[in-house]
C-alpha positions in Angstrom: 46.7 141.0 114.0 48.7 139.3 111.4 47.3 141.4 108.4 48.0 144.6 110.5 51.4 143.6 111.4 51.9 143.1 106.8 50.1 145.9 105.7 52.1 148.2 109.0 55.6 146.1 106.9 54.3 147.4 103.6 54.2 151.1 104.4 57.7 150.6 106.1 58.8 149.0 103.0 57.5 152.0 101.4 59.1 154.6 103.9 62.5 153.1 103.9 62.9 152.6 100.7 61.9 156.2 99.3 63.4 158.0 102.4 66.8 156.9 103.3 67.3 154.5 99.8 65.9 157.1 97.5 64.1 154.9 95.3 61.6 156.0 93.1 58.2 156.2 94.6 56.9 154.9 91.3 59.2 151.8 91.5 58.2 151.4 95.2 54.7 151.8 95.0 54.8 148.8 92.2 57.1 146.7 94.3 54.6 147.1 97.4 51.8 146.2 95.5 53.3 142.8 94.6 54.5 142.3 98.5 51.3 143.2 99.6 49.9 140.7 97.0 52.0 137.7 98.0 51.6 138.3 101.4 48.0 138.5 101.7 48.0 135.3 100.0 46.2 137.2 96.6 46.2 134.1 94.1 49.4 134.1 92.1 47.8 134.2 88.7 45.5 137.3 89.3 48.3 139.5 91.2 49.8 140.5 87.2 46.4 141.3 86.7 44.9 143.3 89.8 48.1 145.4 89.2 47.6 146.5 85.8 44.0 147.0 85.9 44.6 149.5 89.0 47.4 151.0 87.3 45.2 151.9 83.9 41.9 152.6 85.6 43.2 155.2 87.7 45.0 157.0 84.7 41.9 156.3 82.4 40.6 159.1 83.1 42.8 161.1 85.8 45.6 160.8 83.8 44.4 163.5 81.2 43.3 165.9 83.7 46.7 165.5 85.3 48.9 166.3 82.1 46.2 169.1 80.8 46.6 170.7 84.0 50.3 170.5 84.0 50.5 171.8 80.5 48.2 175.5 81.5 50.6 175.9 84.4 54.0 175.7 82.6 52.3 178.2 80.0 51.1 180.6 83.2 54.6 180.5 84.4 56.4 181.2 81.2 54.3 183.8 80.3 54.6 186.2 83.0 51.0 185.7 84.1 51.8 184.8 87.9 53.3 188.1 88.3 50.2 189.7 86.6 48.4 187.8 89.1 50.8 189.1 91.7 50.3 193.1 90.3 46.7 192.6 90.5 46.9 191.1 94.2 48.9 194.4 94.9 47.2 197.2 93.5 43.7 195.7 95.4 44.8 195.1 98.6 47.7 197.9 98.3 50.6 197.6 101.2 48.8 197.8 104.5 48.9 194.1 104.8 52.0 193.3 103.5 52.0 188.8 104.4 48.3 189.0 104.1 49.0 190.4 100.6 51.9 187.8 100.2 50.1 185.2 101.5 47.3 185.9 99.2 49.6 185.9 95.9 51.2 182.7 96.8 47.3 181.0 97.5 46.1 182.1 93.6 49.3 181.6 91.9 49.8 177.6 93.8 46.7 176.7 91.5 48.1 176.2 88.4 51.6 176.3 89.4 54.1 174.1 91.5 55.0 175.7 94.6 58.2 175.3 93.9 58.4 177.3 90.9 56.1 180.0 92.1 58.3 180.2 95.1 61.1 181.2 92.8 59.0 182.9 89.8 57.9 185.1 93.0 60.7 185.7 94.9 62.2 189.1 93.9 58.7 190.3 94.3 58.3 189.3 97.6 61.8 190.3 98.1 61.2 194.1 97.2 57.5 194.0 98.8 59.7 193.6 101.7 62.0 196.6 101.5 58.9 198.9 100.4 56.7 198.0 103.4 59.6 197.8 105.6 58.6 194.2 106.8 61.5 191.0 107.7 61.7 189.4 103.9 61.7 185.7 106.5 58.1 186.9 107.5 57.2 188.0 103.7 58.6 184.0 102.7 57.0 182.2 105.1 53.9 184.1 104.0 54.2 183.6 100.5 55.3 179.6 101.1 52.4 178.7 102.7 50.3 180.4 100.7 51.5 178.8 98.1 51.8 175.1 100.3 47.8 175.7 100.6 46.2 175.3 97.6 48.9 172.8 96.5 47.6 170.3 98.8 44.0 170.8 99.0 42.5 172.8 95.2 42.8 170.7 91.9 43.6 170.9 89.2 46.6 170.5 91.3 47.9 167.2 90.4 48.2 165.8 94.0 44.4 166.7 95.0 42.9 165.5 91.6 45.0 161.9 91.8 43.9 161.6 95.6 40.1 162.6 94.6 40.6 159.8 91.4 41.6 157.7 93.7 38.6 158.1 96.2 36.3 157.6 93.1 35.4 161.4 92.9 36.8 161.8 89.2 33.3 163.2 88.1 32.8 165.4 91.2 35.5 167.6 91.8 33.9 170.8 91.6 32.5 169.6 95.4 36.2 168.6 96.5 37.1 172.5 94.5 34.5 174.1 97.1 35.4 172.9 100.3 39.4 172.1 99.3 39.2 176.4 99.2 38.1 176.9 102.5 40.5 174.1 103.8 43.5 175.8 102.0 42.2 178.9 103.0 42.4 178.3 106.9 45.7 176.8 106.2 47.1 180.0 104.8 45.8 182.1 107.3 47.6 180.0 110.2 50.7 179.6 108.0 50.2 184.1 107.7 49.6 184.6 111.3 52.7 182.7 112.0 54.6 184.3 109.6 53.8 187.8 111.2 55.5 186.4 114.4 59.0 187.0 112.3 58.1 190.3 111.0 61.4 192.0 112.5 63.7 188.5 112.3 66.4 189.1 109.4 67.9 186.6 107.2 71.0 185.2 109.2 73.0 183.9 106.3 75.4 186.7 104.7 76.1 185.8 101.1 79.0 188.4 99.7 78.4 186.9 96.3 74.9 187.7 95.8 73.0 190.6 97.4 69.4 190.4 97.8 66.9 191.1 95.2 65.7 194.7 95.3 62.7 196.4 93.5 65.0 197.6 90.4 65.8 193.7 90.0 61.9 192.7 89.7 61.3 195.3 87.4 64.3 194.1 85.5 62.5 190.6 86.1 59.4 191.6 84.9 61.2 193.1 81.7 62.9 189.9 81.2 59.0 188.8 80.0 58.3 191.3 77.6 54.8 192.6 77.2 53.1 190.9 80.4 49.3 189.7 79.7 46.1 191.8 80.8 44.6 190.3 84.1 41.9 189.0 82.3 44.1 186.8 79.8 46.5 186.0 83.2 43.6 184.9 85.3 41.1 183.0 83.0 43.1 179.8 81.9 42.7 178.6 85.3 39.7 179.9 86.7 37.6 179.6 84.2 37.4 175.6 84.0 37.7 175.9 88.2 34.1 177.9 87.6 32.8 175.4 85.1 33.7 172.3 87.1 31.9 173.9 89.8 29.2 174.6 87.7 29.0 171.4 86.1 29.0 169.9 89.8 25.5 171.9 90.8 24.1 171.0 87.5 23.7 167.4 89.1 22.8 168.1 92.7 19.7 166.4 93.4 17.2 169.6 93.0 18.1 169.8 89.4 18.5 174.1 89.8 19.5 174.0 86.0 16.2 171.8 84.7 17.0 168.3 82.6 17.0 170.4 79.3 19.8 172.2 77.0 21.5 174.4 80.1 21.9 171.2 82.2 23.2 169.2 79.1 25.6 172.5 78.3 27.3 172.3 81.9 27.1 168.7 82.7 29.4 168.8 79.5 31.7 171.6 80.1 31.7 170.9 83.9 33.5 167.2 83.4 37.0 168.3 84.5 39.1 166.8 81.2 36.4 169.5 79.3 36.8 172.6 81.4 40.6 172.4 81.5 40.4 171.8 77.6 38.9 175.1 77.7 41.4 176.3 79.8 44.0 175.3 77.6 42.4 176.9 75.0 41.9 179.9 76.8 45.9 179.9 76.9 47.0 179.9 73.4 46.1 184.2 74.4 49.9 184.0 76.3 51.7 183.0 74.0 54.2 185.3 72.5 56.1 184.4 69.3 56.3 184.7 66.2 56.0 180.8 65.4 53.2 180.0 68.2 52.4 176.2 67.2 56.0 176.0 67.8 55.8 177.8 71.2 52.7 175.7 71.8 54.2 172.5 71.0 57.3 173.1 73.5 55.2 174.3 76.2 53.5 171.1 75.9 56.7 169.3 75.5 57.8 170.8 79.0 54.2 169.8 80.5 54.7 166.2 79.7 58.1 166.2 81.1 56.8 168.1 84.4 53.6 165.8 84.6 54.6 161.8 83.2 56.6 161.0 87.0 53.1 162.2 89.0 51.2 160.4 86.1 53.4 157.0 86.9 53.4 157.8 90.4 49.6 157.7 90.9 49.1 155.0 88.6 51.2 153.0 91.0 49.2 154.1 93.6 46.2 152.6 91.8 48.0 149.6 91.2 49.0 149.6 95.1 45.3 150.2 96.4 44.1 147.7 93.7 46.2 145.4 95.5 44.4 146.7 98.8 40.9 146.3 97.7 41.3 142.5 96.9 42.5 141.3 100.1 40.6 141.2 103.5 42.2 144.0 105.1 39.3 146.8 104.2 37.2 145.0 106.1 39.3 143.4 109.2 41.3 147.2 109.5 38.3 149.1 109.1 36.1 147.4 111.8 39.4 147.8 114.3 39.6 151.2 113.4 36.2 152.5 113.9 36.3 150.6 117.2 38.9 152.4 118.2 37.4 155.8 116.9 39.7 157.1 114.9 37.4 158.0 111.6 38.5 160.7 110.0 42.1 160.8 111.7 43.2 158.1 110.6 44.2 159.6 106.9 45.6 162.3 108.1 47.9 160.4 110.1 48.9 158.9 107.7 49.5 160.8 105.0 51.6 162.9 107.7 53.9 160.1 108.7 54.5 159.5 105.1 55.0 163.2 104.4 57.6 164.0 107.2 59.7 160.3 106.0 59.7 160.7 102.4 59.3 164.7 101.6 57.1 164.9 99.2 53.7 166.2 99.7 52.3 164.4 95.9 53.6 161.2 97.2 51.7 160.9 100.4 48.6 162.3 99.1 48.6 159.2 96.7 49.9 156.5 98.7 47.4 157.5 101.5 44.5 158.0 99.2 45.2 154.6 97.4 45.7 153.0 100.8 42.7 154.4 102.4 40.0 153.8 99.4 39.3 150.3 100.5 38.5 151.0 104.4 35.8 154.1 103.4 32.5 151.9 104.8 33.9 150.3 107.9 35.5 154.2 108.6 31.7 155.6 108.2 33.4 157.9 105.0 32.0 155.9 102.5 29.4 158.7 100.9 30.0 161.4 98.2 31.1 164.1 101.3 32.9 161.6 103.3 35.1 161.1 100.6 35.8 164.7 100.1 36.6 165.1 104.1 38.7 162.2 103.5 40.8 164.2 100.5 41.0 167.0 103.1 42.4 165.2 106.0 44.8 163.6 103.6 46.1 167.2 102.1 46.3 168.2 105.9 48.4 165.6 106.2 50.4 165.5 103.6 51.7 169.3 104.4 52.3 168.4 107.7 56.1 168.8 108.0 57.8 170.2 104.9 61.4 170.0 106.4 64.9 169.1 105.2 64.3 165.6 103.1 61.6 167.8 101.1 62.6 170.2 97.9 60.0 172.7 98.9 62.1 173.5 102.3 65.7 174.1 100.2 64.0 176.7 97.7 62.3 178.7 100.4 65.9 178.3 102.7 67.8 178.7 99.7 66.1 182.0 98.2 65.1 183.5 101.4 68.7 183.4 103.0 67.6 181.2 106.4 69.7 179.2 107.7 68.5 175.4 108.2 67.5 176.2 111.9 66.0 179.3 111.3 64.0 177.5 108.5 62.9 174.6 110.5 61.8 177.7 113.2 60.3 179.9 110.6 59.1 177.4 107.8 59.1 173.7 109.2 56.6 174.8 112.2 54.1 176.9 109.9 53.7 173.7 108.2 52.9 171.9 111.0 50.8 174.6 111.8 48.8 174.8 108.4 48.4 171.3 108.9 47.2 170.7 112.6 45.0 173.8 111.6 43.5 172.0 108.4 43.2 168.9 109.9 41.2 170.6 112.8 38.3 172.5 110.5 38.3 168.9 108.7 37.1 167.2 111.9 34.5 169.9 112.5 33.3 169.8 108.9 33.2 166.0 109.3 30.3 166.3 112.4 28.8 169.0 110.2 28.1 167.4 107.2 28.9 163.7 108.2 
């Protein structure tokens, strides 16, 4: 009971101090390794030790991935590409399904790029898709937000997925936690659409007289704003691409060997390691850019990536150091056999990573504190195989989407640009969330007496 009662302290600590103190989760996560450390009675001169190894042999090899990844979506973004992606959506679907189209956009364009900024790199779109097909521009955002909130959570290369899956020892298999983190997002969008279509004839209720809303003669204005916008080909193959090789390098090694031992297997088990593929990808991206000087171009693109990807980088290198920390104490085994005595399996991240979520705000946060907390209490939770661990990224992305409401960015941008006012977002926005994420969470569970 005692090492419950620390370890339920520790994630207080953890709460508390990034939700009402605002300190930074990668100063928290450190500081809760080392109270976790002393107060599981870890020996004094190996705590220095157990911290820094789990902070380096997370970002080892994660680490890479996370910054590669970072650097391909801040060149999508700049380029124009989402809204190539966005044109393309359009033109196959056409406007009979206006949120399903939205929703649709927002899932692609959420791969390589933060919800956040996709939110506002799509939002005069969305904006005059909603005066063309004559559809509530609060249905058309809640669409495109949790299409967007989807993928975020659940598809690497997305940095909060592939630091969850490093931390869950699936580094070298993420082209199975690709494959099923699709059909989670997927199910998540479609909940987070249907509930959007509930607000197709709600209007915006806050009146802003110094700033009308976008119309279609402002996104073309947008879209001019970005020059010459790239072919679909050049918009879409940076990041789907090294998703296909991943996935390919993934069924290279599945037991029936249905590429041989030979050149074909060696070719793929190569290209399909994820710091590889998304080399590719990054190569494949040098296509957008623009100027006359492109190493220069290059070189600030990859500036900006840095800068957008070194706090999730420290972030889930504290989580390493935090679950590090975990691993070397008795808890695992003493929490794990109380749990599966109680039943709660594959819940039990999830709930988690929700409570964290709905204290602190942000979704990349939970899905590494949870991940790093969890790792250790895999066998006594029944998880502890190649698939369990993959359900267990699943439940942790359902949880970690599961409430985006006023302590989280995400909520002020789609607020913000769509003209909602805080209750009609917490009506509109906050429950979809909660939606996408009892919904997620749900197919998890069945997928878990599937395959489990």
């Amino acid at each position: 009971m005692l090492m419950i009662f620390i370890l339920v302290a520790v994630i207080g600590f953890i709460v508390l101090a990034t939700a009402k103190f605002k300190l930074h989760p990668f100063l928290t996560l450190i500081l809760a390794a080392f109270l976790a450390a002393f107060a599981y009675g870890l020996p004094a001169a190996d705590i220095a030790k157990t911290i820094s190894s789990g902070f380096g042999g997370i970002l080892g090899y994660i680490g890479l991935v996370i910054v590669l990844g970072t650097i391909i979506g801040i060149i999508l973004e700049k380029s124009g590409a989402a809204i190539t992606m966005a044109d393309v959506i359009i033109k196959v679907l056409g406007k009979r399904f206006p949120t399903l189209t939205m929703s649709i956009i927002g899932y692609l364009v959420s791969v390589p790029v933060f919800c956040d900024s996709g939110f506002v790199i799509l939002n005069s779109l969305k904006e005059s898709m909603a005066k063309r097909m004559a559809v509530s521009s609060v249905a058309m955002s809640v669409a495109l937000a949790t299409g967007l909130y989807a993928t975020h959570t659940f598809v690497p290369p997305t940095p909060g997925p592939i630091a969850a899956a490093g931390n869950l020892g699936l580094e070298s298999n993420l082209g199975l936690v690709i494959f099923i983190g699709v059909f989670v997002a997927a199910a998540a969008a479609i909940a987070g659409m249907l509930w959007a279509n509930r607000f197709a004839k709600v209007q915006p209720d806050v009146v802003d007289g110094s700033s009308a809303q976008p119309t279609e003669q402002d996104f073309a204005a947008m879209k001019a704003a970005y020059g010459t916008l790239p072919s679909p080909m050049k918009a879409f193959a940076p990041i789907f691409v090294p998703i296909i090789l991943i996935c390919f390098g993934s069924i290279a090694k599945f037991p029936s060997a249905p590429m041989g031992d030979g050149s074909l297997f060696e070719l793929f088990n190569f290209l399909g390691q994820p710091l590889n593929a998304l080399l590719v990808g990054l190569g494949l991206s040098l296509g957008l850019l623009k100027g006359e000087n492109k190493i220069a171009e290059f070189s600030e693109r990859i500036g900006q990536g840095l800068t957008a990807a070194a706090p999730i980088i420290l972030i889930t290198g504290a989580g390493g150091a935090f679950g590090a920390v975990l691993k070397a104490t008795p808890i695992g085994d003493y929490l794990g056999a109380t749990l599966s005595a109680l039943g709660v399996g594959i819940f039990m991240p999830f709930i988690v990573a929700a409570a964290l979520k709905s204290a602190q705000g942000s979704s990349t946060v939970a899905l590494v504190t949870t991940s790093a907390l969890v790792a250790p209490l895999l066998p006594e939770l029944g998880l502890d195989t190649e698939m369990g661990r993959v359900l267990t990224v699943m439940a942790i992305g359902a949880g970690a989407m599961t409430v985006s409401h006023a302590n989280d960015s995400f909520f002020w941008v789609v607020s913000q640009f769509s003209k909602m006012s805080v209750s009609l977002a917490y009506r509109a926005h906050t429950m979809a969330t909660l939606i996408q994420g009892v919904t997620a969470m749900t197919l998890v569970y069945i997928l878990s007496l599937i395959l489990l």
